[in-house]
N, C-alpha and C positions, 0 to 999 in steps of 0.2 A: 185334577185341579184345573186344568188346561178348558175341560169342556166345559165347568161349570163357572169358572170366573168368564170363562170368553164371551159367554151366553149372557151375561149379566145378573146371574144370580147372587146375593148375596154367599158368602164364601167363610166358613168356621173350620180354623186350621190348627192344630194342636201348636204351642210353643218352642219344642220340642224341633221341628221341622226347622226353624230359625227363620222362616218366611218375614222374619221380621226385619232381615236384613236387608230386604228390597219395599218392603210395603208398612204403611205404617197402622195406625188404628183405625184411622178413619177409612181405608179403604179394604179391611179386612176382618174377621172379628176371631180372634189370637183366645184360644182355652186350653187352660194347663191340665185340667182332667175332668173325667165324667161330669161329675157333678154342677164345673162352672161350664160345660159344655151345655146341659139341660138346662139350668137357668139362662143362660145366654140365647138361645134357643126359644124357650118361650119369653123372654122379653121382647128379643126381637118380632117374634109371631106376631103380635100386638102392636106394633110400630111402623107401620108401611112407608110413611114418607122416610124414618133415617133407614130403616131398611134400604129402600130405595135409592136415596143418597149415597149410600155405602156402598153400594153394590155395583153404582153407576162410574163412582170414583175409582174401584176397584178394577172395573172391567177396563176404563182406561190406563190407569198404571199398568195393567197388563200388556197390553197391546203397546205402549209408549215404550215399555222394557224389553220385550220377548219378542225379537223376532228374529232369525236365522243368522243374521249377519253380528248383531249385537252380540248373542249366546256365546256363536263361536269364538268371536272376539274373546270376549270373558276369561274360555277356559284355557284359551292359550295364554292370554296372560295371566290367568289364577298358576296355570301349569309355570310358566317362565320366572316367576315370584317378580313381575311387572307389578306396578298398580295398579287398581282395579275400581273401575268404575261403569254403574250400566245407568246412571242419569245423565 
C-alpha cells in the first residue's frame, strides 16, 4: 500500500482492511469483493481527471498521516487505551 499510494497512484483497498478509519472516499476507493472491485476498476479506467484527483488527495493524506513519529505515537497510545488521534 505504502509504495503505491506514495507514488500517487490511485489506490483500491478491500473494506475489510478498515482503511476507512484514516482515509475517506474521496482519497481511496474502498471494494467489499471481487466483483465491485472489477467494476470499480474499470470505471475508474475511464475517468482520468477523478482518478487523478483521487489519487492525488490520497497520496497526501498519506504523507500528512504516516510518518515515524506520528505511527509510533499511535500505537503507544492505541497500546495505553489513551485516545487516539492521527489528524
Amino acid at each position: 500500500i505504502a509504495s503505491i499510494i506514495g507514488n500517487g497512484l490511485l489506490t483500491f483497498i478491500d473494506e475489510k482492511v478498515q482503511m476507512n478509519d484514516f482515509f475517506n472516499k474521496d482519497e481511496i476507493i474502498f471494494y467489499n469483493n471481487i466483483g465491485d472491485l472489477a467494476e470499480k476498476i474499470k470505471f475508474y479506467s475511464n475517468k482520468d481527471s477523478i482518478r487523478k484527483k483521487i489519487a492525488k488527495k490520497g497520496k497526501a493524506k498519506y504523507f500528512k498521516l504516516f510518518n515515524e513519529k506520528k505511527i509510533s505515537k499511535y500505537f503507544i497510545d492505541v497500546s495505553l487505551g489513551n485516545n487516539v488521534t492521527l489528524y
